[in-house]
N, C-alpha and C positions, 0 to 999 in steps of 0.2 A: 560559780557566780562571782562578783564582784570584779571583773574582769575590764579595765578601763583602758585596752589598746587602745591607739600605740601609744598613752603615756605608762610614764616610768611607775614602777611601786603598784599597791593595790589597797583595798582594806587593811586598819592598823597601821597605816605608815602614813609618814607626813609631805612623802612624793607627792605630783600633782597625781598621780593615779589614784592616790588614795582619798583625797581631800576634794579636788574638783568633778564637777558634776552640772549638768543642763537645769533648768528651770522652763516651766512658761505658765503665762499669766494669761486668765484669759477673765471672761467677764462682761454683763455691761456695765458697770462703772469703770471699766476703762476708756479714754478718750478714742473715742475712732483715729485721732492722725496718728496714733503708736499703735494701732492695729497693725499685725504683720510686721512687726520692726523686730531688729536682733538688738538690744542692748549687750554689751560686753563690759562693762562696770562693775569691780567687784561688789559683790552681796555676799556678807556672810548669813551661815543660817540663822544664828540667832538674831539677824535683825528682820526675820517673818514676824518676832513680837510685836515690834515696835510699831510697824507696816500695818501690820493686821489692828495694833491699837488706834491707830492713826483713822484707819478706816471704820471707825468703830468708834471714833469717838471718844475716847473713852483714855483716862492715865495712864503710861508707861510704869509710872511709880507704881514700887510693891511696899506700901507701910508696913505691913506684919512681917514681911524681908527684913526691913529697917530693926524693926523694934526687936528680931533674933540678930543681929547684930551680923547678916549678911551684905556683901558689899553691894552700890550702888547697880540699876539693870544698867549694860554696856549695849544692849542692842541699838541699833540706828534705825529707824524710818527712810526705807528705801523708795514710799509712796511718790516725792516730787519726781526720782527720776525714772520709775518707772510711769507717770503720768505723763511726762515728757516736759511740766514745770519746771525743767534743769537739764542739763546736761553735761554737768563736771561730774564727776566724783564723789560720793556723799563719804565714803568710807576711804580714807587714802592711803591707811595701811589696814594688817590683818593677823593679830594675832593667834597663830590656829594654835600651839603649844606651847609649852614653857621652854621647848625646844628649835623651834619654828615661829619665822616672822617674815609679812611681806611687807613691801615696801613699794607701791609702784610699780616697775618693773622687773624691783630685783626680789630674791625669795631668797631667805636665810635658816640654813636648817643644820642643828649643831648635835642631834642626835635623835632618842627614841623618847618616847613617853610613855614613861614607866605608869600613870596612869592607865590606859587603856591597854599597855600589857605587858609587864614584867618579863624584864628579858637578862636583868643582870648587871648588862653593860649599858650606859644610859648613852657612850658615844659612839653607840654605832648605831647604823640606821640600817633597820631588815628591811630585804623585799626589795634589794638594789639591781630590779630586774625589770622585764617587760612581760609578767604574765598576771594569771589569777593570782589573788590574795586570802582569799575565802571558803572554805570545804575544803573538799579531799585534794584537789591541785594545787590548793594555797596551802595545804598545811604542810606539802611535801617542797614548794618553792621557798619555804622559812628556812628551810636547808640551804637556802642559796646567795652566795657572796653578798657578807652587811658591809658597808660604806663608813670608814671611820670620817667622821666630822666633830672632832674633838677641836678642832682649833676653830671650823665654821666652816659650811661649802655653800659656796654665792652663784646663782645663779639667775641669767636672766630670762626670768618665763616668758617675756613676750615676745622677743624672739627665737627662743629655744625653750618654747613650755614640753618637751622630752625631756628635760634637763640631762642635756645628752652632755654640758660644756661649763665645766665649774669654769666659777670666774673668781676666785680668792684675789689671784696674782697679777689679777689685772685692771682690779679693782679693791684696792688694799684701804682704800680711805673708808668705801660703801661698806666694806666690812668690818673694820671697828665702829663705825657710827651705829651701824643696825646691830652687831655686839652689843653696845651700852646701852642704846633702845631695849634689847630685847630682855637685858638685867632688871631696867626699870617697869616694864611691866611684868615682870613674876613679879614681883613685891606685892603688887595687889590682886593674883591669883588667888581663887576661890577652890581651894581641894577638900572638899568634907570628905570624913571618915565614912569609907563605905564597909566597913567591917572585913571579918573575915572570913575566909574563901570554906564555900560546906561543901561536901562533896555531894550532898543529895541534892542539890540544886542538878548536877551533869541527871538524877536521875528522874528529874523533872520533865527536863528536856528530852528524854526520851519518852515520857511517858506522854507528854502532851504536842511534841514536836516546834517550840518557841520555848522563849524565859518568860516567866510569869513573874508577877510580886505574889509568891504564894505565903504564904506563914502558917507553920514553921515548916523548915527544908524540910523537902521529902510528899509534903502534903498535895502537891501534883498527879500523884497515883493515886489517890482519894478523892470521894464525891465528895466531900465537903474540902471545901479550900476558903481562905479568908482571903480576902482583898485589901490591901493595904495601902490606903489614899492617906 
């Protein structure tokens, strides 16, 4: 599975293989004249919130977020343009990691994210391939040639979304500007502690075949399990 021929990378990595993905919206409150239309405007996922708030009526703001001393919601309301009340850009960059930033046309990616999965070296970037990312053929392609991006590798996805053609050298301004961009937003990155790794969680997963929020590890093999909301 996760398998995104022909772009580069797969699951766990911040290639477009592993990051980019289709959408479609469908509905009647959508406007008939964007029926059947291809939008290509970035959406990040987290702005389904704001969209879905929008459509709903209803606040973005999270006060009990606020009052635990979490940072402000970053989603965007993608409703005007997928309504078709717009047609620029709501979103004009995109921060996918503390590693990875886009910008328009160009995509800047300077290593792994040691959040979704500790690998050691935080500049290199695994999966600098064209296959599976995921299960038994992903976990044997993690074996296969990581891409040092210690100094930054630039690339322009809209012409080259394989990122078959770093563009560092050829665009040497784009890349310290999105360098110092991309400084400035870690600063206000959100990493809570997610504890530490139990090994009876792996025996969860086998017993129920998915991760559950069970409590405590282990309790997946047992009819009684707690839900943890």
């Amino acid at each position: 599975g996760a398998d995104n021929w022909p772009l580069r990378g797969a699951k766990t990595s911040d290639w477009e293989g592993g990051i980019r993905v289709n959408a479609l919206v469908s509905g009647g409150v959508l406007p008939q004249a964007v029926r059947g239309t291809v939008q290509d405007r970035y959406v990040h996922i987290a702005d389904w919130y704001a969209t879905f708030c929008e459509l709903a009526q209803v606040d973005v703001d999270d006060s009990t977020a606020r009052q635990f001393g979490l940072p402000p919601v970053d989603s965007m309301s993608q409703w005007p343009l997928l309504s078709g009340k717009v047609s620029t850009p709501i979103r004009k960059e995109m921060h996918i990691s503390p590693n990875t930033l886009i910008q328009g046309r160009w995509k800047l990616i300077t290593g792994n994210d040691q959040a979704i999965k500790k690998t050691g070296t935080r500049d290199l970037v695994p999966l600098d391939v064209y296959r599976a990312g995921y299960g038994a053929k992903g976990a044997k392609n993690w074996s296969a040639p990581w891409r040092n991006c210690s100094e930054g590798c630039l690339f322009d996805i809209r012409s080259d979304p394989r990122e078959m053609h770093e563009m560092s050298d050829v665009a040497e301004s784009k890349l310290r500007s999105m360098l110092a961009r991309l400084e400035e937003l870690n600063k206000g990155s959100f990493v809570p502690d997610r504890g530490q790794v139990y090994a009876l969680a792996c025996g969860d997963l086998l017993q129920t075949g998915y991760y559950g929020p069970f409590w405590p590890p282990g309790s997946g093999s047992s009819t009684v399990r707690t839900l943890l909301v």
